[in-house]
N, CA, C and O atoms as a Tinker XYZ file with bonds, in Angstrom:
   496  protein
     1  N    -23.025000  132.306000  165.109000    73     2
     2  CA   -24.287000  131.959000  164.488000    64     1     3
     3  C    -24.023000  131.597000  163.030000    63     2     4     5
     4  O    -23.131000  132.118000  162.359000    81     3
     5  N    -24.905000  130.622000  162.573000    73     3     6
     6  CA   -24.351000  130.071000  161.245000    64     5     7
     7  C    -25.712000  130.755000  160.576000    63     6     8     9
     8  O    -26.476000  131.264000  161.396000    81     7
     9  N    -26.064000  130.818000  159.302000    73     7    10
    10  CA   -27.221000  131.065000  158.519000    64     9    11
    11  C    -26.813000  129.959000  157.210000    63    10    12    13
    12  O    -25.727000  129.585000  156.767000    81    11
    13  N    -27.988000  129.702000  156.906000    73    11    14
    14  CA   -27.552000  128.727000  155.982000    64    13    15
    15  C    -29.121000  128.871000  155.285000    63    14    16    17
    16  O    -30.033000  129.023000  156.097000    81    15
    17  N    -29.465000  128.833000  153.898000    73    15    18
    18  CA   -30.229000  128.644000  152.621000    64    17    19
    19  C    -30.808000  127.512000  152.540000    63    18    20    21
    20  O    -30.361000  126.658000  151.774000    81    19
    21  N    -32.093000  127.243000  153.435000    73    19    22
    22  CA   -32.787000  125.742000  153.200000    64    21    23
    23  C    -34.036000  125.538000  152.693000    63    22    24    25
    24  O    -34.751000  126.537000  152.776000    81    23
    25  N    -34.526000  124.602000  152.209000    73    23    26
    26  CA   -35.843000  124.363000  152.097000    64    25    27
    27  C    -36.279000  123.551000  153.324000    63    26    28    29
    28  O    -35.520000  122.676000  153.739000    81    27
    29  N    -37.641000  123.821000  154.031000    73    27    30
    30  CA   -38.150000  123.342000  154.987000    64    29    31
    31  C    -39.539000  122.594000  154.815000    63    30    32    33
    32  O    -40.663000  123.014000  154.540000    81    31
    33  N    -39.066000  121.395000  155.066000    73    31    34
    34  CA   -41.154000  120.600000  154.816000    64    33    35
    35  C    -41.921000  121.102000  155.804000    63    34    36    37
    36  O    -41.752000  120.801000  156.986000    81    35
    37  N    -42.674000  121.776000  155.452000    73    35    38
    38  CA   -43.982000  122.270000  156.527000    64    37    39
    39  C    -45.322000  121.492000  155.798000    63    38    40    41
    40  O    -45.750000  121.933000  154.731000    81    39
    41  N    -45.970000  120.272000  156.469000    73    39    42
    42  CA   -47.020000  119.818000  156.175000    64    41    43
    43  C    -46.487000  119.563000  154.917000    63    42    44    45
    44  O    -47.099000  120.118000  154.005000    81    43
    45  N    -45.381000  118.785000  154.548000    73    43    46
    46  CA   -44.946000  118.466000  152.775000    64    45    47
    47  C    -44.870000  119.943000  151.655000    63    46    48    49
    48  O    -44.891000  119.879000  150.426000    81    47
    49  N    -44.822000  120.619000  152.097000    73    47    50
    50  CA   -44.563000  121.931000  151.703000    64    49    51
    51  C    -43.428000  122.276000  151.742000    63    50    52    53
    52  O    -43.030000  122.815000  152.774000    81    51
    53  N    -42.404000  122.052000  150.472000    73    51    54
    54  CA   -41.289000  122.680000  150.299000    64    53    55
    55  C    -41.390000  124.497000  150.911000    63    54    56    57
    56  O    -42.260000  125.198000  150.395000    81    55
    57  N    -40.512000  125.085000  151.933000    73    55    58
    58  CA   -40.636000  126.677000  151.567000    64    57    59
    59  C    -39.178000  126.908000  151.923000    63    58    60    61
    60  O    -38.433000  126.220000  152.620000    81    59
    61  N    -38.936000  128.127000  151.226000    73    59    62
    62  CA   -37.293000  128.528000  150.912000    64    61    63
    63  C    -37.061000  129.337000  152.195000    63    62    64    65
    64  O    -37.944000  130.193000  152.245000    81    63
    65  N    -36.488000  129.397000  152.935000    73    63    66
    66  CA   -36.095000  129.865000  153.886000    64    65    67
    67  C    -34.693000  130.086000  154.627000    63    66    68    69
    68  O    -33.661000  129.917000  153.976000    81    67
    69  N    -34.632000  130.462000  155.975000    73    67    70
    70  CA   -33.209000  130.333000  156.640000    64    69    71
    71  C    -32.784000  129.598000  157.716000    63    70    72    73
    72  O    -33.182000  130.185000  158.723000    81    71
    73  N    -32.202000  128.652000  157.998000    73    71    74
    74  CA   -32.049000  127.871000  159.193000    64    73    75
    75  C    -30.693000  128.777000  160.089000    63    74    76    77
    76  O    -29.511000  128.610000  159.792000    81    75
    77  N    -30.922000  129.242000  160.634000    73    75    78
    78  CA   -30.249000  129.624000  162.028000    64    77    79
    79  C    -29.909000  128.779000  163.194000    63    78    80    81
    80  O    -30.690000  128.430000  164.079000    81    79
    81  N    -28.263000  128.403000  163.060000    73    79    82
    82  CA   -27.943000  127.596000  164.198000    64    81    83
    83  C    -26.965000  128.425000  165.570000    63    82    84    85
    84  O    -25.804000  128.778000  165.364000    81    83
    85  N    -27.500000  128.592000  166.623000    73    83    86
    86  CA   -26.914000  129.102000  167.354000    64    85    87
    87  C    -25.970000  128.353000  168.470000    63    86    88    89
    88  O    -26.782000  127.696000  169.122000    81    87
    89  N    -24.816000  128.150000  168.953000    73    87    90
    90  CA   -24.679000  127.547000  169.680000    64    89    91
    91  C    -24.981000  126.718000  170.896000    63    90    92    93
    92  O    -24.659000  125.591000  171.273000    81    91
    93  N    -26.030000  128.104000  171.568000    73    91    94
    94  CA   -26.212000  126.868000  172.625000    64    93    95
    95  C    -28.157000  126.892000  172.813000    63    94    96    97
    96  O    -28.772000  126.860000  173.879000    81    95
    97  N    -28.528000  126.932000  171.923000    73    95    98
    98  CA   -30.467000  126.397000  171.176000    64    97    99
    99  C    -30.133000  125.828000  170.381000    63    98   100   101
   100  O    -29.071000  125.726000  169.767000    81    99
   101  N    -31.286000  125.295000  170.326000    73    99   102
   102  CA   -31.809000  124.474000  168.955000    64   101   103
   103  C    -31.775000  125.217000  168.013000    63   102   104   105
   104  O    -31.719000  126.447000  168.007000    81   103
   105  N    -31.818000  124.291000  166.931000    73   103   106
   106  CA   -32.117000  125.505000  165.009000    64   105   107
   107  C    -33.117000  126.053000  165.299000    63   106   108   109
   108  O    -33.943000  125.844000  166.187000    81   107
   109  N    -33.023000  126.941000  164.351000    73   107   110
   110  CA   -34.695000  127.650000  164.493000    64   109   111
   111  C    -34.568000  127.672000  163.045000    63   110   112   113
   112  O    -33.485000  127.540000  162.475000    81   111
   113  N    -35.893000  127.872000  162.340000    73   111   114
   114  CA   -36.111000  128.412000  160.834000    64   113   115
   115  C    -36.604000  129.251000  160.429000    63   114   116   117
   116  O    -37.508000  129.062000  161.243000    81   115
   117  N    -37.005000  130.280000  159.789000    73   115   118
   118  CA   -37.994000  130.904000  159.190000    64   117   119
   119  C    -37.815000  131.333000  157.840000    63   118   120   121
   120  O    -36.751000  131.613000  157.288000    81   119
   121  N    -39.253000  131.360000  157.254000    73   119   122
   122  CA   -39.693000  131.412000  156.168000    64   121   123
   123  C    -38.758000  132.870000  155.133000    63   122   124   125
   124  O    -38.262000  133.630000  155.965000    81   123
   125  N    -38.504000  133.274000  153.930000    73   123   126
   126  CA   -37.624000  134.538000  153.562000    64   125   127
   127  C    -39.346000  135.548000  153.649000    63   126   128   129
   128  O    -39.369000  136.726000  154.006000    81   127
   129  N    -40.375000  134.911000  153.322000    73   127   130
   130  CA   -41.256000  136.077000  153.752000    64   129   131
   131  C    -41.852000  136.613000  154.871000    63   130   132   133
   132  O    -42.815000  137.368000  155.005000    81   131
   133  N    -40.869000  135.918000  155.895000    73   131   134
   134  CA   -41.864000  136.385000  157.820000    64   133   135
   135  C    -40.503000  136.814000  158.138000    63   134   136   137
   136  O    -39.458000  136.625000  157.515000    81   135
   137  N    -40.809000  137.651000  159.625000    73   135   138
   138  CA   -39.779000  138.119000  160.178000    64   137   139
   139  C    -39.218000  137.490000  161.230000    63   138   140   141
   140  O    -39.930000  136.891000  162.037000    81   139
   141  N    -37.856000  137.546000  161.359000    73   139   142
   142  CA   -36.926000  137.127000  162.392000    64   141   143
   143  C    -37.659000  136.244000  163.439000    63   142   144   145
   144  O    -37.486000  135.028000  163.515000    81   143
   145  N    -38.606000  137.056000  164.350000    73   143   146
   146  CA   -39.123000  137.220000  165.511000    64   145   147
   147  C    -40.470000  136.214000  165.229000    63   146   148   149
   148  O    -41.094000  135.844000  166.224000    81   147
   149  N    -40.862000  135.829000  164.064000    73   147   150
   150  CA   -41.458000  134.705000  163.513000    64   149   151
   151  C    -41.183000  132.894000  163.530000    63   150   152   153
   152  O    -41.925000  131.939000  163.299000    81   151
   153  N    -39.763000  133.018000  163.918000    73   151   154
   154  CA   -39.143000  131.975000  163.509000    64   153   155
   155  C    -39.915000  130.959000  164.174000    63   154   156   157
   156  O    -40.846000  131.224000  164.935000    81   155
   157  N    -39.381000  129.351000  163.778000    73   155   158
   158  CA   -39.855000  128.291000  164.838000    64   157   159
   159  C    -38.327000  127.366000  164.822000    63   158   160   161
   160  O    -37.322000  127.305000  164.114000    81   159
   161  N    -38.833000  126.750000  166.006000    73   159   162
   162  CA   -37.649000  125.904000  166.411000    64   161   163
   163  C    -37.752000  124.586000  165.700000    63   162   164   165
   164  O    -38.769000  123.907000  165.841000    81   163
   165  N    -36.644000  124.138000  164.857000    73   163   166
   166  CA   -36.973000  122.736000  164.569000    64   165   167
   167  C    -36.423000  121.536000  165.263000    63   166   168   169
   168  O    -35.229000  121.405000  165.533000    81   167
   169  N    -37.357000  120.665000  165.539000    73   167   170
   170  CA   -37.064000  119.669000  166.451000    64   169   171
   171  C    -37.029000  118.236000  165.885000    63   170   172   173
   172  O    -36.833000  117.296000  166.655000    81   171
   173  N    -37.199000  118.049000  164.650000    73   171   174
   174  CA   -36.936000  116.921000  163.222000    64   173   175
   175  C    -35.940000  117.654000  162.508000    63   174   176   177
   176  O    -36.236000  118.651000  161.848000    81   175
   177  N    -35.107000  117.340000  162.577000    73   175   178
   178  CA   -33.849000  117.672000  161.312000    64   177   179
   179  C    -33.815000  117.295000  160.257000    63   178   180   181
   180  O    -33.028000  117.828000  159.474000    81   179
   181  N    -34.649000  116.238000  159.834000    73   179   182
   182  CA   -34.998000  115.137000  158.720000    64   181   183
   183  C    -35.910000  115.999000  157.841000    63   182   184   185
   184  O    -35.894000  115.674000  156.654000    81   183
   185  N    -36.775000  117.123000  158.197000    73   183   186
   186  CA   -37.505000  117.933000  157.973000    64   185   187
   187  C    -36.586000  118.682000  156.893000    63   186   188   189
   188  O    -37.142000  119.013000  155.845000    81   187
   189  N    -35.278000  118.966000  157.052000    73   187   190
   190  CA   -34.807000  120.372000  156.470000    64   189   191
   191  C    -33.835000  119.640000  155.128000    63   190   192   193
   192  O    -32.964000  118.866000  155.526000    81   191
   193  N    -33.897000  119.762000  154.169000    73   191   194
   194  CA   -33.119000  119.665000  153.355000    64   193   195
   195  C    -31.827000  120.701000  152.088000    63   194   196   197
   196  O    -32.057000  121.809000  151.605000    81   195
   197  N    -31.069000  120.188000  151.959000    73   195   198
   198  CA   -30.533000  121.188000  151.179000    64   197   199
   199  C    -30.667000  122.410000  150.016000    63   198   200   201
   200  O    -31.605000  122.117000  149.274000    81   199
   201  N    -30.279000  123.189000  149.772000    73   199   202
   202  CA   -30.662000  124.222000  148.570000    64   201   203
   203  C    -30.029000  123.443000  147.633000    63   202   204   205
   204  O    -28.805000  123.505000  147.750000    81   203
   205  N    -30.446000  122.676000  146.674000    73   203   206
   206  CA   -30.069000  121.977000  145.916000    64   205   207
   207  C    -31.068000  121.433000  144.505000    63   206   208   209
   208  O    -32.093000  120.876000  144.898000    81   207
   209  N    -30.977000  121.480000  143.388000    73   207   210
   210  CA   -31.705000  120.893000  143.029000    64   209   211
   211  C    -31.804000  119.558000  142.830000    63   210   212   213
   212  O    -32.888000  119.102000  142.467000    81   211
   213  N    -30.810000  118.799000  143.012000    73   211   214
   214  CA   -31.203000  117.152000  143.061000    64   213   215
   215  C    -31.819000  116.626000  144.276000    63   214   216   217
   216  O    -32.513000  115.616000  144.153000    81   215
   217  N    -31.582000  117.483000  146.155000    73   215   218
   218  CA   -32.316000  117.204000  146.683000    64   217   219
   219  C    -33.684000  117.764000  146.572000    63   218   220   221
   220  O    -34.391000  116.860000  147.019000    81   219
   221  N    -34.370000  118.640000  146.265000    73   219   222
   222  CA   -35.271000  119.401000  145.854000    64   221   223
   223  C    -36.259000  117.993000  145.075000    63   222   224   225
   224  O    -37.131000  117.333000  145.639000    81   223
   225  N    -35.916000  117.891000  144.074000    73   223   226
   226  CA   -36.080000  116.933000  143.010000    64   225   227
   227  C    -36.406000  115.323000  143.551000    63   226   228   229
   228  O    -37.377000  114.612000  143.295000    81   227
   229  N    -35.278000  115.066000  144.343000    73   227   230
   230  CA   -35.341000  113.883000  145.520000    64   229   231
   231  C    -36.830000  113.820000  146.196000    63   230   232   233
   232  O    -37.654000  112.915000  146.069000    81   231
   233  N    -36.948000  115.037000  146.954000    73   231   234
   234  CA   -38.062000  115.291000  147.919000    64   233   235
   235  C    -39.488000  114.890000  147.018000    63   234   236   237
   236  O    -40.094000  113.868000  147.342000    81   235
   237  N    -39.921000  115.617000  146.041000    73   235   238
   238  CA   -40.590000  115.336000  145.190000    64   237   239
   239  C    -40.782000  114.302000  144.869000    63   238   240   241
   240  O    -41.794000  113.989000  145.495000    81   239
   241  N    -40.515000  113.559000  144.332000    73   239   242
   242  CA   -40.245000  112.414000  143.469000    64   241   243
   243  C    -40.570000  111.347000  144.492000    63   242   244   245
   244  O    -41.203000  110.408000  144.010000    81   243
   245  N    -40.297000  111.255000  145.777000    73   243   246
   246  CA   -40.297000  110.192000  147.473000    64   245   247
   247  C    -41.645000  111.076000  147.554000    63   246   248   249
   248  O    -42.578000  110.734000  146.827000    81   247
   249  N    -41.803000  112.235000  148.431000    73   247   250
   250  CA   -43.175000  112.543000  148.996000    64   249   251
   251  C    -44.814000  112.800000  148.005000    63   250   252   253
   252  O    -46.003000  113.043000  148.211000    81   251
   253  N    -43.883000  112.552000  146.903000    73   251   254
   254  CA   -45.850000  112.372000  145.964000    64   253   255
   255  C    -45.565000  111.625000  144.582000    63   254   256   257
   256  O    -45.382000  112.036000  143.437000    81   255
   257  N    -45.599000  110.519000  145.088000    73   255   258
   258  CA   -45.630000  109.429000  143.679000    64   257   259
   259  C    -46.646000  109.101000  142.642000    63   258   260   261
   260  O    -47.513000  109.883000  143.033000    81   259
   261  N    -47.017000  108.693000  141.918000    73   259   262
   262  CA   -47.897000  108.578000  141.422000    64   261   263
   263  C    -49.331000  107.806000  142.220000    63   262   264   265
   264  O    -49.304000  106.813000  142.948000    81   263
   265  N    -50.331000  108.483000  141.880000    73   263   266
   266  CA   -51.674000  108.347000  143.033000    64   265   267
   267  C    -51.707000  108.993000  143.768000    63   266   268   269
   268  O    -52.521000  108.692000  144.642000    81   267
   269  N    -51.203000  109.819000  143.910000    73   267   270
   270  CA   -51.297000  110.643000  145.341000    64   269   271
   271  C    -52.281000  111.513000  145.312000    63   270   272   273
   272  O    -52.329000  111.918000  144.151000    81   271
   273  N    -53.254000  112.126000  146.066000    73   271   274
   274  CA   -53.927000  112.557000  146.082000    64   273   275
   275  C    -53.675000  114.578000  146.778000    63   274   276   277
   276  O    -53.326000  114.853000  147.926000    81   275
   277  N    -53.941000  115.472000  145.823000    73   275   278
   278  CA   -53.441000  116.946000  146.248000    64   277   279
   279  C    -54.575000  117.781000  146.360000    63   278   280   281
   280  O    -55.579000  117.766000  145.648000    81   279
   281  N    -54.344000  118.436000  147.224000    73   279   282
   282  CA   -55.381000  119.925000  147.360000    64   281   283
   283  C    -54.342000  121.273000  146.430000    63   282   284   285
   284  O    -53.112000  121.312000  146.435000    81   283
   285  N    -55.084000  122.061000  145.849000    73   283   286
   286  CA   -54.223000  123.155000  145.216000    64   285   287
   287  C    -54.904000  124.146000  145.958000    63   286   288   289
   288  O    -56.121000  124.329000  145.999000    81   287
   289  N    -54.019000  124.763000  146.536000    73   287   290
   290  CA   -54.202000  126.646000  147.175000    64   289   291
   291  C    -54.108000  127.536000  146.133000    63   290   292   293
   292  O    -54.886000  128.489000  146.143000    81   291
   293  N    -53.370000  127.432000  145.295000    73   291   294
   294  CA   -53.198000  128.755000  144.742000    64   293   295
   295  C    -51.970000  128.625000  143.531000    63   294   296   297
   296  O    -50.954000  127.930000  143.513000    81   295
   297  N    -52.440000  129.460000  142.680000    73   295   298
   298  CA   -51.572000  128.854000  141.374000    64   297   299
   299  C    -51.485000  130.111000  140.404000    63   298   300   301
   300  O    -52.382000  130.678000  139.780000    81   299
   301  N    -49.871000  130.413000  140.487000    73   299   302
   302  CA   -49.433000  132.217000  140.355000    64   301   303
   303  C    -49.674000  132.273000  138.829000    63   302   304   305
   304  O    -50.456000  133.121000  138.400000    81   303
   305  N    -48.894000  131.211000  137.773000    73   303   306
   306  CA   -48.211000  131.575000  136.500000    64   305   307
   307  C    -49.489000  130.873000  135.585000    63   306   308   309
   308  O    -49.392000  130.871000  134.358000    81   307
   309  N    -50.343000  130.449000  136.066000    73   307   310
   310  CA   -51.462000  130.080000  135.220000    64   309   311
   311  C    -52.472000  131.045000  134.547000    63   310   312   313
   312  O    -53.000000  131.917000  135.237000    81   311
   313  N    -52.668000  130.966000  133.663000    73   311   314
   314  CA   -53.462000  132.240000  132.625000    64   313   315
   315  C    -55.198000  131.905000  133.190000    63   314   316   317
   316  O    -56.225000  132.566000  133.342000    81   315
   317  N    -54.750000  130.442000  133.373000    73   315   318
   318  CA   -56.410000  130.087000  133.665000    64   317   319
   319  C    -56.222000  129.349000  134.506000    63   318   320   321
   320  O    -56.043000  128.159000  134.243000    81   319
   321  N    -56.198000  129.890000  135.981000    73   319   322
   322  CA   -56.121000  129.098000  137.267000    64   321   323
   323  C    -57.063000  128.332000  137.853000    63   322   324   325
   324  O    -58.135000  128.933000  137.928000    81   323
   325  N    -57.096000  126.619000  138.551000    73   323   326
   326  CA   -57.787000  126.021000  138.966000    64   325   327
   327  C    -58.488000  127.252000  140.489000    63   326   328   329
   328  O    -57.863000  128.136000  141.074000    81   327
   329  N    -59.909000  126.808000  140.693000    73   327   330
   330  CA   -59.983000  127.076000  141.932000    64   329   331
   331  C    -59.376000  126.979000  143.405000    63   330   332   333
   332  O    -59.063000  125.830000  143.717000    81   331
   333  N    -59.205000  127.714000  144.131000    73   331   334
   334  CA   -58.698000  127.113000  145.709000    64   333   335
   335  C    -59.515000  125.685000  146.113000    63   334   336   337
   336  O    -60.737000  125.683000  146.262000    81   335
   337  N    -59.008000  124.945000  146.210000    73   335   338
   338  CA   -59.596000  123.766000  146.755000    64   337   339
   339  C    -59.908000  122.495000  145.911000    63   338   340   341
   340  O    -60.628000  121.569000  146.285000    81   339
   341  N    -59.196000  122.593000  144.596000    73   339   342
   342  CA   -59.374000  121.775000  143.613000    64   341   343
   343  C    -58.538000  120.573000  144.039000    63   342   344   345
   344  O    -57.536000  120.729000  144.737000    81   343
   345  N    -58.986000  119.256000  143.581000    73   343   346
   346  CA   -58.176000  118.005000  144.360000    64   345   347
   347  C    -57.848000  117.885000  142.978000    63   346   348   349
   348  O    -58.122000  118.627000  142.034000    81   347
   349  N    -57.109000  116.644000  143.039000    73   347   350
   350  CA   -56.271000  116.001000  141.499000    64   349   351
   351  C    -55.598000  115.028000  142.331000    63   350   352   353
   352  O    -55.539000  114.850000  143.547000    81   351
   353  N    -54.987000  114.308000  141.075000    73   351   354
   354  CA   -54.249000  112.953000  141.258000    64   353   355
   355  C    -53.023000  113.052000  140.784000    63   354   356   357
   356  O    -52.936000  113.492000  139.638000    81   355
   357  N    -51.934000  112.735000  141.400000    73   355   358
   358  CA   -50.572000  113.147000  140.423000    64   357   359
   359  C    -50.417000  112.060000  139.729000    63   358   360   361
   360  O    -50.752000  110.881000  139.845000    81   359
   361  N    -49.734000  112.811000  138.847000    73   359   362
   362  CA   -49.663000  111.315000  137.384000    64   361   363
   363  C    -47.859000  110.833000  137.946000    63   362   364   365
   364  O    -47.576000  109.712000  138.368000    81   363
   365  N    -46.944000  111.890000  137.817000    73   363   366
   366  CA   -45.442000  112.015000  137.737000    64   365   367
   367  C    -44.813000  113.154000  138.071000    63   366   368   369
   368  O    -45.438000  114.213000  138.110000    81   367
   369  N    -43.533000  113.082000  138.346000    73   367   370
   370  CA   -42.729000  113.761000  138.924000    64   369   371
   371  C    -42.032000  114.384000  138.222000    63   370   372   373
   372  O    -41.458000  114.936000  139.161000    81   371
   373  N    -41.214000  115.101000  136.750000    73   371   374
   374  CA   -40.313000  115.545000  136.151000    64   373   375
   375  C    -39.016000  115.585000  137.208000    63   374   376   377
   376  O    -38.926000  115.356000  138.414000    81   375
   377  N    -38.050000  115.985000  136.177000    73   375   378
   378  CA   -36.643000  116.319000  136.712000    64   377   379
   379  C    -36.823000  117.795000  137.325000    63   378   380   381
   380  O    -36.026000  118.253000  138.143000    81   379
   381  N    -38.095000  118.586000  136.789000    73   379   382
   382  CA   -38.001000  119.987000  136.908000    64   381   383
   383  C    -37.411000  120.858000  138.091000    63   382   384   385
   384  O    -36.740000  121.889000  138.073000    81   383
   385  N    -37.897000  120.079000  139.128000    73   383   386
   386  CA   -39.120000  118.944000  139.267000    64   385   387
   387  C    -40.136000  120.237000  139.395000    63   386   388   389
   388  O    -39.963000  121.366000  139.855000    81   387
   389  N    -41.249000  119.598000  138.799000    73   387   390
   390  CA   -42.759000  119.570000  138.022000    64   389   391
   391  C    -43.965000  118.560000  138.359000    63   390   392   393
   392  O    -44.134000  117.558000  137.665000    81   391
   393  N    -44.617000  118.797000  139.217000    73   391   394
   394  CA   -45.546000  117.973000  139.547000    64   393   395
   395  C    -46.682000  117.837000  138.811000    63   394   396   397
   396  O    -47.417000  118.817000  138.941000    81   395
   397  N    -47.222000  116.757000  137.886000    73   395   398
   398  CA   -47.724000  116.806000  136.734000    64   397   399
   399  C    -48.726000  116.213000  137.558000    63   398   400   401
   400  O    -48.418000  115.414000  138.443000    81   399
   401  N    -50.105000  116.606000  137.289000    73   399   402
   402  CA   -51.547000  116.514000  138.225000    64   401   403
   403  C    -52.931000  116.100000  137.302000    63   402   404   405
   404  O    -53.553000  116.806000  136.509000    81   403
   405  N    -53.105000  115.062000  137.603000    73   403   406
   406  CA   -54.909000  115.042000  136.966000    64   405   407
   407  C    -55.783000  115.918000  138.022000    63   406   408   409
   408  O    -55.473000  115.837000  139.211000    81   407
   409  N    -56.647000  116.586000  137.706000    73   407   410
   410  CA   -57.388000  117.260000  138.422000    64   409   411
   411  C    -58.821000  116.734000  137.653000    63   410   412   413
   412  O    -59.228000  116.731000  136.491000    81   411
   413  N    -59.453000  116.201000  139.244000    73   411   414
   414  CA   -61.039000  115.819000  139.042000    64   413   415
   415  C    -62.006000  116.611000  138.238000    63   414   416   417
   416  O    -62.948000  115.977000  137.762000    81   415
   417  N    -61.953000  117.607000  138.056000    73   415   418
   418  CA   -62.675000  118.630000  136.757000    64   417   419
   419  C    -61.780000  118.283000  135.013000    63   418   420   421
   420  O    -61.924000  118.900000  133.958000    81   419
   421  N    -60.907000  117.103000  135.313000    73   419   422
   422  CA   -60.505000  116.707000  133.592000    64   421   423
   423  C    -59.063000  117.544000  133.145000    63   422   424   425
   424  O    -58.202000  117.204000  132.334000    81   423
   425  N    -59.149000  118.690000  133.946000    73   423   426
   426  CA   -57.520000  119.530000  133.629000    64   425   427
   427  C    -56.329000  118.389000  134.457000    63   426   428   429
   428  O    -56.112000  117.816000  135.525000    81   427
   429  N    -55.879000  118.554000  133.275000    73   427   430
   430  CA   -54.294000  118.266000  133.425000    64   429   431
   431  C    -53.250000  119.162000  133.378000    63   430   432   433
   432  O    -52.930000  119.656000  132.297000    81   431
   433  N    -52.499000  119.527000  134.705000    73   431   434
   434  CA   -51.568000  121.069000  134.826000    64   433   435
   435  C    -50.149000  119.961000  135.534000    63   434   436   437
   436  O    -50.182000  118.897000  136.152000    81   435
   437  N    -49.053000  120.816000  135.084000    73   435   438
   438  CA   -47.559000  120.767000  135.893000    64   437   439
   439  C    -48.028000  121.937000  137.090000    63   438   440   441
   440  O    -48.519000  123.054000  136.929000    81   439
   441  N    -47.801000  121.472000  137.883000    73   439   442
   442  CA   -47.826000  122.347000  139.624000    64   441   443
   443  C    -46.247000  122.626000  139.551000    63   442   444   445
   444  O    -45.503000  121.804000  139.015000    81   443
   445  N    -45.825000  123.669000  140.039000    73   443   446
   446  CA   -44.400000  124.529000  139.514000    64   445   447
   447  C    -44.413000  124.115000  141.917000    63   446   448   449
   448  O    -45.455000  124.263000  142.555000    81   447
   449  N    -43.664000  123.862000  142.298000    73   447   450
   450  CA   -43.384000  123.632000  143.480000    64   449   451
   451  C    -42.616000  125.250000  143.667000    63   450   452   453
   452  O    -41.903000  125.578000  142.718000    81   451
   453  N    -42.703000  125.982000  144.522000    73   451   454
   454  CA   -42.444000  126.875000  145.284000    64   453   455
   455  C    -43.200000  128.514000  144.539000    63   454   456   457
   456  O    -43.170000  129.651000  145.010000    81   455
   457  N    -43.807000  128.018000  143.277000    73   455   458
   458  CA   -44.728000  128.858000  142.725000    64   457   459
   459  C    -46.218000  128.865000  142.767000    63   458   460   461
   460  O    -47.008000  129.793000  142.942000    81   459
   461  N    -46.437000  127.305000  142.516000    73   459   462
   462  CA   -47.976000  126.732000  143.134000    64   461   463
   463  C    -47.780000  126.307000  144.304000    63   462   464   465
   464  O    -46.884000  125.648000  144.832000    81   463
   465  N    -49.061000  126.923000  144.770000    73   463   466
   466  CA   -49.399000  126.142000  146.331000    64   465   467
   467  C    -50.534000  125.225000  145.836000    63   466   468   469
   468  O    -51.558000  125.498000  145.210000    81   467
   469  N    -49.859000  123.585000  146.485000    73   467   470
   470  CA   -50.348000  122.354000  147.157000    64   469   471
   471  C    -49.795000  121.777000  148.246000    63   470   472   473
   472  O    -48.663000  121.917000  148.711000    81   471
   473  N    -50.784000  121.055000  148.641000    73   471   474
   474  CA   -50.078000  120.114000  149.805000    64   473   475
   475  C    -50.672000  118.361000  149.292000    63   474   476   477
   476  O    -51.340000  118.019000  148.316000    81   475
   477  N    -50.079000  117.543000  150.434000    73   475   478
   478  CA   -50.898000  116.018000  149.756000    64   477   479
   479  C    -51.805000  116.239000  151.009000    63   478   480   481
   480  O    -51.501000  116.967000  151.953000    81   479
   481  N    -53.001000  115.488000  150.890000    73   479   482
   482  CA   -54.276000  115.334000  151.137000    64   481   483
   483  C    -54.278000  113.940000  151.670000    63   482   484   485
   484  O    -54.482000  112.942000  150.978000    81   483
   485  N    -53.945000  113.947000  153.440000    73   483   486
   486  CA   -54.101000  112.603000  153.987000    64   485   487
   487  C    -55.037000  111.492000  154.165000    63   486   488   489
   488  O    -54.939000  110.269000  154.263000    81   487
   489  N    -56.038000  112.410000  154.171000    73   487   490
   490  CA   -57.370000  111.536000  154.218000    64   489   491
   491  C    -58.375000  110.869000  153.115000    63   490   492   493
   492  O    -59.550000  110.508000  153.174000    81   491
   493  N    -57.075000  110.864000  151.755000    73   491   494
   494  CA   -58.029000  110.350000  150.733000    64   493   495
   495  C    -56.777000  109.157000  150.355000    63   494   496
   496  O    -56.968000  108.319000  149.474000    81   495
């Protein structure tokens, strides 16, 4: 069995996790905060990318360009956090990578990727 340190796109959602390759199944993944017995099988490999920060950075930079349209869940390191459900527009991408966001209420915030929860918002 191999274990290996990946980030996994779930719904464009970078999450840090473990890919488990067993010889004779498919990968499976799971999240470092669910258990074992949680896992899922991945069946897109294109999905999983390296622990890296230039691919990290890569991902970003390709899956939300400028215009893109985001929902924010939840936002840890902010003194004065947007609501759950706040939309915005991304302006740019940093090297941080840092997802720099207009938000329709006039705030302008960096979204910290694996600290803030967003996703992109298909239907706008």
């Amino acid at each position: 069995m191999k274990v290996t340190r990946v980030y996994y796109n779930d719904n464009e959602i970078l999450i840090a996790g473990h890919l488990i390759e067993d010889v004779l199944e498919h990968p499976v993944f799971y999240p470092f905060e669910r258990r074992r017995y949680e896992c899922q099988e991945i069946t897109d490999e294109s999905l999983i990318i390296d622990c890296n920060s230039e691919s990290y950075r890569k991902f970003y930079k390709e899956h939300y360009p400028e215009g893109t349209r985001i929902v924010l869940f939840s936002m840890k390191n902010e003194p004065n956090p947007l609501p759950r459900g706040a939309r915005g527009t991304v302006k740019h991408v940093c090297d941080d990578p840092m997802v720099h966001v207009t938000f329709d209420n006039g705030r302008y915030l960096g979204l910290i990727p694996d600290v803030d929860q967003f996703a992109k918002l298909k239907d706008e």
